[in-house]
GUDO-110600 format. One record per residue: x, y, z of N, C-alpha, C in turn. Coordinates in steps of 0.2 Angstrom, whole numbers, padded with zeros to 4 digits, always signed. Layout:
<vogus>
XYZXYZXYZ;...
</vogus>
This chain:
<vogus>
-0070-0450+0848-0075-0447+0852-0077-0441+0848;-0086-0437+0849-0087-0433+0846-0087-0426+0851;-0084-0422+0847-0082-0415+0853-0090-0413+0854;-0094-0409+0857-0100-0406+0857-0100-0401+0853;-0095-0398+0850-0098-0392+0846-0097-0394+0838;-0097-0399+0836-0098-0402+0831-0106-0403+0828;-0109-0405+0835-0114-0406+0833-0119-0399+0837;-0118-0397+0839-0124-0390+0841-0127-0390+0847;-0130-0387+0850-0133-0386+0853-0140-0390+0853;-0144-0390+0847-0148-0392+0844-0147-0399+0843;-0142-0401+0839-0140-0409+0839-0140-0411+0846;-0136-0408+0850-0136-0410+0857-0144-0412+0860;-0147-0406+0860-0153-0409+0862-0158-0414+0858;-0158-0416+0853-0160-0420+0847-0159-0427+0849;-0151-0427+0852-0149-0434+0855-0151-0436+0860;-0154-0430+0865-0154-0432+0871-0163-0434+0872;-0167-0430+0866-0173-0432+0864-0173-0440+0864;-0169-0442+0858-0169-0449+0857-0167-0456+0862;-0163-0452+0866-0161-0456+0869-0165-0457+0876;-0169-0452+0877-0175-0452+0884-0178-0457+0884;-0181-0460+0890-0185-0466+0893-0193-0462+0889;-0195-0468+0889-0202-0470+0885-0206-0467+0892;-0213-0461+0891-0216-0459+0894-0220-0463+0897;-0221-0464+0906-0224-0469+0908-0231-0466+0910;-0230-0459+0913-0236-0459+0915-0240-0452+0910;-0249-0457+0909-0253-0453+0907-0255-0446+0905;-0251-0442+0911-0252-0437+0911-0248-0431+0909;-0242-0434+0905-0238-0431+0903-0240-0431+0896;-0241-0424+0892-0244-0424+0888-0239-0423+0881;-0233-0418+0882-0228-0419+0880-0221-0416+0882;-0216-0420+0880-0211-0418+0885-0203-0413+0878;-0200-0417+0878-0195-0411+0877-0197-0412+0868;-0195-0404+0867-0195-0402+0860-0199-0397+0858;-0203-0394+0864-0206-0386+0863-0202-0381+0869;-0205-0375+0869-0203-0372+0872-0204-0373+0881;-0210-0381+0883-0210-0380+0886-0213-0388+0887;-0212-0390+0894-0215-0398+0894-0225-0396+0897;-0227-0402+0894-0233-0400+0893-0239-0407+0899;-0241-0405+0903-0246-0410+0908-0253-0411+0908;-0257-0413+0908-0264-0413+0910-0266-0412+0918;-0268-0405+0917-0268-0404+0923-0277-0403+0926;-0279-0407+0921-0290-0408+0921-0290-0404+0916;-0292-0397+0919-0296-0392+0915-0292-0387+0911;-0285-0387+0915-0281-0382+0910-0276-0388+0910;-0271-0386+0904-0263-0389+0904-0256-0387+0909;-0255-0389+0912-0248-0388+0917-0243-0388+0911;-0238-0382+0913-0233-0381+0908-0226-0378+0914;-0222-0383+0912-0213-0383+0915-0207-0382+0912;-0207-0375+0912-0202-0372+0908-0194-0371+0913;-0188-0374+0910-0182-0373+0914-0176-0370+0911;-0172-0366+0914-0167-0359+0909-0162-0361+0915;-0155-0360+0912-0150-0358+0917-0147-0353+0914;-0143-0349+0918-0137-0344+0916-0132-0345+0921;-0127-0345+0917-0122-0348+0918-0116-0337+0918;-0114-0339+0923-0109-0332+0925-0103-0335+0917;-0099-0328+0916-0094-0331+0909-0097-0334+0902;-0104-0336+0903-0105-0338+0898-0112-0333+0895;-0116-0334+0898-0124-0329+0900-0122-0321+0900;-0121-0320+0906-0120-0315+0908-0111-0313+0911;-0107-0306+0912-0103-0304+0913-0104-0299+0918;-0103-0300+0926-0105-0296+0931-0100-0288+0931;-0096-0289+0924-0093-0281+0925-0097-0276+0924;-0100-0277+0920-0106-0274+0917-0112-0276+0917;-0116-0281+0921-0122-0282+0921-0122-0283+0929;-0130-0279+0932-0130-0276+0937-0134-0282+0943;-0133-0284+0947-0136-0289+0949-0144-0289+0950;-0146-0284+0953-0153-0282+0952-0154-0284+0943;-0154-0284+0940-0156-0281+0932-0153-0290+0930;-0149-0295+0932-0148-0301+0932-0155-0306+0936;-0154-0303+0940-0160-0306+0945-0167-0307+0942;-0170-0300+0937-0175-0301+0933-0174-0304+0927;-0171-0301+0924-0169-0307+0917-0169-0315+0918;-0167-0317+0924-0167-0323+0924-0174-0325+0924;-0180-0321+0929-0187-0323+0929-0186-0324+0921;-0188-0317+0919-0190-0316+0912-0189-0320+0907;-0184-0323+0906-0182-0327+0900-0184-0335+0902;-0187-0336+0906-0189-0342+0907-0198-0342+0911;-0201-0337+0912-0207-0334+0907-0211-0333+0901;-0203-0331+0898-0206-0332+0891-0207-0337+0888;-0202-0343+0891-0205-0349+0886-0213-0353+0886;-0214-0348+0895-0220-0350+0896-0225-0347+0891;-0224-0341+0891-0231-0336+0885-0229-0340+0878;-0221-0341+0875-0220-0345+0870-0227-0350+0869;-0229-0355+0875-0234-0358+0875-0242-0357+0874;-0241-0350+0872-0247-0347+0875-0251-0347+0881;-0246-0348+0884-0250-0349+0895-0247-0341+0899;-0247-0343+0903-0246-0337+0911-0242-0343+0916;-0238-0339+0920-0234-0341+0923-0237-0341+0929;-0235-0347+0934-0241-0349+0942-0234-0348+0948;-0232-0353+0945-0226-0354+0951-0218-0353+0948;-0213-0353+0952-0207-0355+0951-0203-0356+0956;-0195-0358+0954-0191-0361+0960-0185-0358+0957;-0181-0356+0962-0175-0354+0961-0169-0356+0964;-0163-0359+0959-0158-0362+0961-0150-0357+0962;-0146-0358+0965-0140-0355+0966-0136-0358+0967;-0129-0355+0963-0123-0360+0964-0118-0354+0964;-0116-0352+0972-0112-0346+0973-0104-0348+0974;-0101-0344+0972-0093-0344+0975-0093-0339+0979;-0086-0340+0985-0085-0334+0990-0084-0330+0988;-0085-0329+0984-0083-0319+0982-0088-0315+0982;-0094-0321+0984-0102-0317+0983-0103-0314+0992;-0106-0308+0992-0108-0306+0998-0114-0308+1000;-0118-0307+1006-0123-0306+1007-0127-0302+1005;-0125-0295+1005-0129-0291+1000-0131-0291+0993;-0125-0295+0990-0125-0297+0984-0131-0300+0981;-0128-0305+0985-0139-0308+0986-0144-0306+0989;-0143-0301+0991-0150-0298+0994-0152-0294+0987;-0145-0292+0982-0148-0288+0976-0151-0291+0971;-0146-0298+0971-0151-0301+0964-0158-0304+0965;-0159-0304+0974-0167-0307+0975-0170-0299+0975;-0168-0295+0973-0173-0288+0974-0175-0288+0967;-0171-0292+0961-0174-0291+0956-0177-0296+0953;-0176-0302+0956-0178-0309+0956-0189-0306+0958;-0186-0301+0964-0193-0301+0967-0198-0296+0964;-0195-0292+0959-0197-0288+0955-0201-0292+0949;-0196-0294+0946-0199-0299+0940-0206-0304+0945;-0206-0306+0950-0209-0311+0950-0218-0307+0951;-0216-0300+0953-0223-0296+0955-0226-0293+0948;-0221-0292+0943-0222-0290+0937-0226-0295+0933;-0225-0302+0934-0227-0307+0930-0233-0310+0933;-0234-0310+0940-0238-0311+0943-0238-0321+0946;-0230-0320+0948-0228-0327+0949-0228-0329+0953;-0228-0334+0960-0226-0335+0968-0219-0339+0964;-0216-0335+0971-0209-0340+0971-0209-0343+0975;-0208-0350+0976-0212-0357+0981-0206-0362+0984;-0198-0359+0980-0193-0364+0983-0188-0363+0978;-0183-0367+0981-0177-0368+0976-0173-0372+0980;-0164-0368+0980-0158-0373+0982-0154-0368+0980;-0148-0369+0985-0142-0365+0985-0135-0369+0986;-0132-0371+0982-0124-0374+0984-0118-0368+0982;-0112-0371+0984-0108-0367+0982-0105-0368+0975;-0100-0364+0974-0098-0365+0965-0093-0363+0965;-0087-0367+0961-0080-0364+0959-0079-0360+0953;-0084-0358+0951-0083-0354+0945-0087-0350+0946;-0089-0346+0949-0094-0340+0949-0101-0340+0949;-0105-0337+0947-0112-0337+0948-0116-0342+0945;-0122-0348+0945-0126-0349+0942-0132-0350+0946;-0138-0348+0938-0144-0347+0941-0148-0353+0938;-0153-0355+0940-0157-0359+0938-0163-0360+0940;-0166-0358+0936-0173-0358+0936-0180-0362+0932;-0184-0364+0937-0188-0367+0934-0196-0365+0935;-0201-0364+0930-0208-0361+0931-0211-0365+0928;-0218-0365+0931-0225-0368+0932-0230-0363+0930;-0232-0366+0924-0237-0361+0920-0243-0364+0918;-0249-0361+0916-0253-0365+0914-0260-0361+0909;-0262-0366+0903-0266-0363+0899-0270-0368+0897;-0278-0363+0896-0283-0370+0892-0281-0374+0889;-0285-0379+0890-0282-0383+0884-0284-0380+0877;-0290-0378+0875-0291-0376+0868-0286-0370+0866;-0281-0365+0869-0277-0363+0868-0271-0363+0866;-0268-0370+0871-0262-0373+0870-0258-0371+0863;-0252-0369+0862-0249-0368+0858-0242-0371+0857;-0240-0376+0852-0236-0380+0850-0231-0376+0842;-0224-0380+0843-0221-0377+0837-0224-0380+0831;-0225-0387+0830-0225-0391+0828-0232-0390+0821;-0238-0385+0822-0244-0385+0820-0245-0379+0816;-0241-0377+0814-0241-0372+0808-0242-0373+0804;-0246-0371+0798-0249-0372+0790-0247-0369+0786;-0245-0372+0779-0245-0366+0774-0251-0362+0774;-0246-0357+0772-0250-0351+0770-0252-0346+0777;-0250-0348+0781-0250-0345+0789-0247-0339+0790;-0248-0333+0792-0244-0327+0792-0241-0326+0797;-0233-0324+0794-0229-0327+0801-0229-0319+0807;-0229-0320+0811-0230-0312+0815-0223-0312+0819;-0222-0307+0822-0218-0306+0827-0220-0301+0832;-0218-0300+0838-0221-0293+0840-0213-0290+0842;-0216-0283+0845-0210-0280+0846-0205-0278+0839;-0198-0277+0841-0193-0276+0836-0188-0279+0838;-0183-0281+0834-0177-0287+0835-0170-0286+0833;-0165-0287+0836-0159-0284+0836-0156-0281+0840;-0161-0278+0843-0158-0271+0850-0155-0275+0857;-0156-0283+0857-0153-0284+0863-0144-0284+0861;-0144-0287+0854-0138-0291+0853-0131-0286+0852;-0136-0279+0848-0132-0272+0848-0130-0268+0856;-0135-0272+0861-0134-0268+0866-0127-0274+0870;-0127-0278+0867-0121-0282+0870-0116-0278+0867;-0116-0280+0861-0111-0276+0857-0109-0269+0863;-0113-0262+0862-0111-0257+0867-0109-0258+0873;-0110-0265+0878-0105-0267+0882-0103-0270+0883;-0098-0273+0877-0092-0276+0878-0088-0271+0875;-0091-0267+0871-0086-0262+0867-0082-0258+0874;-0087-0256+0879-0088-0252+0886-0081-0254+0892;-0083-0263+0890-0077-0264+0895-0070-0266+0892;-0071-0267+0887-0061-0266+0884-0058-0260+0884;-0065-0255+0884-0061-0248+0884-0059-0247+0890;-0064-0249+0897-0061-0248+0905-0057-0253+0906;-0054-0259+0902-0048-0263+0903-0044-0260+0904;-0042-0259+0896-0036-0254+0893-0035-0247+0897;-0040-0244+0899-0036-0237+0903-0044-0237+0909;-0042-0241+0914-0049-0241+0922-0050-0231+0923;-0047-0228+0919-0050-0220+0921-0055-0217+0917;-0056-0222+0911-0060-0219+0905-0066-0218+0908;-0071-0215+0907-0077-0214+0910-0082-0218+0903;-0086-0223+0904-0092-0226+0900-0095-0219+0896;-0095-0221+0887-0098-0215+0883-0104-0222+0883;-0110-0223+0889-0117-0227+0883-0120-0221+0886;-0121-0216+0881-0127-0210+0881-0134-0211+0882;-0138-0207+0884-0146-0209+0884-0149-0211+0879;-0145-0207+0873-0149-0211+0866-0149-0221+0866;-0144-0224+0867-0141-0228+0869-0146-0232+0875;-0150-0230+0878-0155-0233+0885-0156-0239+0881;-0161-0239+0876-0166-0246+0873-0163-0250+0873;-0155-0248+0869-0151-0256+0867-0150-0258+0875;-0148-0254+0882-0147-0256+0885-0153-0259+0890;-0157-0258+0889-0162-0261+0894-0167-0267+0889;-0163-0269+0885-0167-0274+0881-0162-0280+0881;-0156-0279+0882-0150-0284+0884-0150-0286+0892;-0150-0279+0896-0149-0282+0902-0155-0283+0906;-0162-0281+0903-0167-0281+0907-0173-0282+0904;-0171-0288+0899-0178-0288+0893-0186-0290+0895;-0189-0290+0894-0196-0292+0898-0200-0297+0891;-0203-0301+0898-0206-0309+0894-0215-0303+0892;-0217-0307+0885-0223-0303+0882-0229-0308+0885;-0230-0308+0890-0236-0309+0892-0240-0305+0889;-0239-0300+0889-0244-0294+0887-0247-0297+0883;-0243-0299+0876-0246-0301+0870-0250-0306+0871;-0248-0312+0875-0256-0318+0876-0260-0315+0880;-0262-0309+0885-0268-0309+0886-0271-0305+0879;-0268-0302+0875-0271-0297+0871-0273-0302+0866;-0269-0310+0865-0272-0314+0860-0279-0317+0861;-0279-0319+0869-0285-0322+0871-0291-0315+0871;-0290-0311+0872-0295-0304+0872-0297-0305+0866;-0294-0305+0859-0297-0307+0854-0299-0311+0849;-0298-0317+0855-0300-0323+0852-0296-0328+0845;-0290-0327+0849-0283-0328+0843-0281-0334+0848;-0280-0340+0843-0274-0346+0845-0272-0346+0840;-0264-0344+0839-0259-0345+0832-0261-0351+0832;-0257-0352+0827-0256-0361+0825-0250-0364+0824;-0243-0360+0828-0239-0362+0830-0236-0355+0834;-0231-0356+0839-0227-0349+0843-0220-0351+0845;-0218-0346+0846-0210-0350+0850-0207-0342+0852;-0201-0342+0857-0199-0336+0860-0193-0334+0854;-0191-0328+0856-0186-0328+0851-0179-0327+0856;-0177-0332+0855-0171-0332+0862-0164-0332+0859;-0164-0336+0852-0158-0336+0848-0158-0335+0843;-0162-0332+0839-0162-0326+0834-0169-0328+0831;-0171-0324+0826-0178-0325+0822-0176-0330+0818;-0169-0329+0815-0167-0335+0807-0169-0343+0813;-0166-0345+0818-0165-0350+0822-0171-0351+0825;-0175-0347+0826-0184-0347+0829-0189-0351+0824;-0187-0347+0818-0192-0348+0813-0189-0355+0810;-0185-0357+0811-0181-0364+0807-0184-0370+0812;-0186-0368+0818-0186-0371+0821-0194-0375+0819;-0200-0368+0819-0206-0370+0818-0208-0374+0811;-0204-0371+0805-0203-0374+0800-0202-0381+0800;-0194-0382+0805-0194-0392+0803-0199-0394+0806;-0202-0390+0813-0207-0396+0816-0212-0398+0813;-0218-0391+0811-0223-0393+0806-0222-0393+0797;-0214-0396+0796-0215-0398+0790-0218-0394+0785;-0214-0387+0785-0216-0382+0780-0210-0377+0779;-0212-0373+0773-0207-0368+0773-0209-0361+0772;-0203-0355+0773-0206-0348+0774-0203-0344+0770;-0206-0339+0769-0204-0333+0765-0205-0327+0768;-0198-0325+0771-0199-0318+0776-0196-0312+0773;-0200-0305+0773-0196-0299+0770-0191-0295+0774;-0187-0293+0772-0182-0290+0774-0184-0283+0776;-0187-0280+0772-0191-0272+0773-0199-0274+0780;-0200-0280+0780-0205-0280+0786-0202-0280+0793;-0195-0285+0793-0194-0286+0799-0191-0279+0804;-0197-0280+0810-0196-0274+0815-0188-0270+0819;-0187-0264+0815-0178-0265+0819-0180-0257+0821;-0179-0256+0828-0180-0249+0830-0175-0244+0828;-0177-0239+0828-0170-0232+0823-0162-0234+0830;-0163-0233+0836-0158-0237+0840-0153-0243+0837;-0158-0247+0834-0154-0254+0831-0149-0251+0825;-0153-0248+0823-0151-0247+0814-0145-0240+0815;-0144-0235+0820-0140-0233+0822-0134-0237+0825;-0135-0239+0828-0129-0244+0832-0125-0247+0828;-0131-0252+0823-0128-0255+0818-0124-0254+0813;-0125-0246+0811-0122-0242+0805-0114-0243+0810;-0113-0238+0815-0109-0238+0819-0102-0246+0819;-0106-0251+0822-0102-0257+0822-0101-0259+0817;-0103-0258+0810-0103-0259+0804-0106-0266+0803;-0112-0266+0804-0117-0274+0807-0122-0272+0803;-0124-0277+0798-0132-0276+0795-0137-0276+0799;-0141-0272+0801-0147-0275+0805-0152-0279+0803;-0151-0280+0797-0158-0288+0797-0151-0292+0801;-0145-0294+0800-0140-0299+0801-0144-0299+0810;-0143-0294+0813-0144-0294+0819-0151-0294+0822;-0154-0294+0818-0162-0296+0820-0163-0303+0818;-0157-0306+0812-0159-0311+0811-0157-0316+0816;-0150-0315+0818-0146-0319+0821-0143-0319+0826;-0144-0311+0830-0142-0306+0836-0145-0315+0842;-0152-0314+0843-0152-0319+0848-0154-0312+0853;-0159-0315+0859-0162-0311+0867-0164-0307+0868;-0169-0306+0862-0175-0301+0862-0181-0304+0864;-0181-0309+0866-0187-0313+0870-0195-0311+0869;-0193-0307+0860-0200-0308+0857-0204-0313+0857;-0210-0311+0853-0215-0319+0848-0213-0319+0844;-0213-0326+0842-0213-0327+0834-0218-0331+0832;-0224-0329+0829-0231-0333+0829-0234-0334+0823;-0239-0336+0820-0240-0340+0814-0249-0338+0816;-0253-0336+0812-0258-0336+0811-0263-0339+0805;-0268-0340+0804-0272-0340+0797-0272-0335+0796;-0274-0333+0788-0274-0327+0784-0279-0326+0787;-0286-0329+0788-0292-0323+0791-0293-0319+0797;-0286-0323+0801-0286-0320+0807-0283-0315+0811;-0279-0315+0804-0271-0310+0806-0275-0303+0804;-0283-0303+0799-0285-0295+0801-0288-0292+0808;-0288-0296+0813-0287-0293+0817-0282-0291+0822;-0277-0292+0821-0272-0289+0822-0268-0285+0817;-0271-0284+0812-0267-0278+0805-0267-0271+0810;-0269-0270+0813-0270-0265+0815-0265-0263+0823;-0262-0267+0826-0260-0270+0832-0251-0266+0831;-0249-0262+0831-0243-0258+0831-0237-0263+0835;-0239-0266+0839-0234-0271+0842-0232-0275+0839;-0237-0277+0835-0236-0286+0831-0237-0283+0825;-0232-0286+0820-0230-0286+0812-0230-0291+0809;-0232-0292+0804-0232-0297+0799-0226-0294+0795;-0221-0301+0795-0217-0304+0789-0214-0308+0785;-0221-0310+0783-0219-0317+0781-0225-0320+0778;-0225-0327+0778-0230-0332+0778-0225-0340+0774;-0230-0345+0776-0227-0350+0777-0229-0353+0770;-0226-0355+0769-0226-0364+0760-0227-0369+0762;-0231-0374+0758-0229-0380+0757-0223-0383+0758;-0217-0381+0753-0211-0383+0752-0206-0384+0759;-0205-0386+0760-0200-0386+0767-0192-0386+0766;-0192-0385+0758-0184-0382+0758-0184-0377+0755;-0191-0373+0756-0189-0366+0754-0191-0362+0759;-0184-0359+0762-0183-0357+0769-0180-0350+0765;-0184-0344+0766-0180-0338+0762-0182-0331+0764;-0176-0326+0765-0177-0320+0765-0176-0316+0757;-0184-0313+0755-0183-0310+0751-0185-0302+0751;-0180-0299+0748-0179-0292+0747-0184-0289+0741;-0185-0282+0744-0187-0278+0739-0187-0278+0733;-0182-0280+0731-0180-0280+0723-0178-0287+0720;-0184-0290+0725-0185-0296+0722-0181-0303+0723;-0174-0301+0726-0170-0307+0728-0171-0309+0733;-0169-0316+0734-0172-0322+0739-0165-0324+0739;-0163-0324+0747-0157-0327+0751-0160-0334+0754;-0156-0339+0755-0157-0346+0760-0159-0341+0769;-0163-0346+0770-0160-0342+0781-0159-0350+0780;-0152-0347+0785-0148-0351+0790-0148-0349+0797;-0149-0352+0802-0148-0352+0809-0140-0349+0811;-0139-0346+0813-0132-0343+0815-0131-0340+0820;-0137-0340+0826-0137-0338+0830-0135-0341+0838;-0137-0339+0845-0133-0343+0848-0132-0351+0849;-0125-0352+0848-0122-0361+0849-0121-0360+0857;-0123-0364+0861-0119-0364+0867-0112-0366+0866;-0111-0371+0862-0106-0378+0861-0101-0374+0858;-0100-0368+0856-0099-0366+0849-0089-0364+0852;-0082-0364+0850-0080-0363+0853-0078-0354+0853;
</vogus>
């Protein structure tokens, strides 16, 4: 028998591609292997994006707030929507409670549930609730939708393509870090009072409360921008960009000095004694973009303070590389989250 963390997360889902029924009906345009399954919906395309979190695995309620769980879940399953370049229309919400959840409990995670969903400008149209012997899961599924000349796939990137990213990366995986470091310390002695000081806010509200960039697709479509590939950055930028790479058959050259890390990251990480490219490369839950332009396109965006260029893609597809200032070139490897992993 093969254990599943042998083969990955990725392997797993690669199997499970292979092994899917043959698409029957027309108006499935495409189904798994992007951030999002894709429909013909006439004039624009239907986009069905679905996220679970799992209590113990996901998230850790000693430390994370249920209001602040309740948006993250919209949020990160949003993002695969904008990953598409679309806007999110509907969504459904699933629950699988144990008795140790109260009703108010639930009233908290729908205040943040309800939050996210005015933020993104989502209706929430249904779900389901059973019980569960293991604690909390959430499950969520969204209905999005974008022109078709807009549509955004992993798979359609070119050499020579400028790779962007918006935002900055690293700050969610350090702000994990500051709360797990938080709860061994109230293990060990429950009188300590929590040192995460105000300096300390960003890494926190980028872990426990990160927000999908819609922003960034209305401001692409404002300027008359369709990358030519996108994807979310949910399990690090090394495992995001490996991803665009194998689909459209190409390779990248990303700099060390470009990739976006806020002074927050880069303290934290002197602290933990953690590289911060290590943790922008590989941290994972920044639920940035990671997006791919032509050279003539990305001047309009040179000027865009959000969005940074790092990179640009090759030919070659087995040269996959971070190079440094002074001239060295590292392999990227994917090292970021394995669900399977033990």
């Amino acid at each position: 028998m093969t254990n599943l963390n042998s083969i990955g997360e990725f392997g797993l889902i690669d199997r499970i591609q292979q092994a899917s029924p043959a698409i029957i009906h027309p108006e499935t345009v495409r189904s798994i292997g992007d951030d999002a399954a894709v429909f013909d919906w006439g004039d624009d395309y239907g986009l069905l994006a679905t996220d679970m979190l799992v209590e113990g695995v996901h998230f850790d309620l000693m430390y994370v707030p249920l209001k602040h769980l309740g948006y993250k879940a919209i949020a990160v399953n949003v993002s695969d929507i904008a990953a598409m370049n679309g806007l999110p229309v509907q969504l459904t919400v699933s629950l699988a409670l144990s008795s140790r959840f109260t009703v108010e409990a639930v009233d908290e995670l729908y205040a943040g549930i309800r939050a996210a969903c005015e933020d993104y400008k989502v209706d929430l149209v249904g779900g389901d609730t059973t019980s569960s012997r293991s604690g909390l899961v959430i499950s969520i599924a969204v209905l999005g939708k974008v022109p078709k000349d807009l549509i955004t796939y992993r798979n359609t990137a070119q050499p020579n393509d400028v790779i962007c990213v918006t935002g900055d990366l690293g700050a969610a995986y350090l702000g994990l870090q500051l709360l797990e470091r938080e709860k061994q310390v109230f293990l060990a002695d429950p009188n300590m009072q929590p040192s995460l000081t105000e300096e300390r806010s960003y890494l926190m509200q980028r872990q426990l409360r990160p927000e999908a960039r819609t922003d960034i697709v209305h401001e692409l479509r404002d300027l008359g921008i369709r990358p030519t590939a996108m994807i979310d950055v949910s399990d690090g930028l090394a495992s995001e960009l490996l991803h665009i790479c194998r689909q459209s058959g190409t390779g990248a050259v990303i700099f060390d000095e470009n990739i976006p890390i806020d002074d927050q990251t880069h303290l934290a990480a002197d602290e933990f004694k953690i590289s911060p490219i290590t943790a922008a490369l590989n941290g994972g839950e920044d639920y940035e973009l990671l997006f791919t332009v032509r050279p003539q396109e990305f001047d309009k965006l040179s000027t865009n303070a959000r969005i940074t260029a790092i990179g640009y893609l090759t030919a070659d597809p087995n040269q996959l590389v971070l190079a440094t200032k002074a001239g060295q070139q590292t392999p990227i490897r994917a090292q970021g989250w394995e669900s399977f992993q033990k």
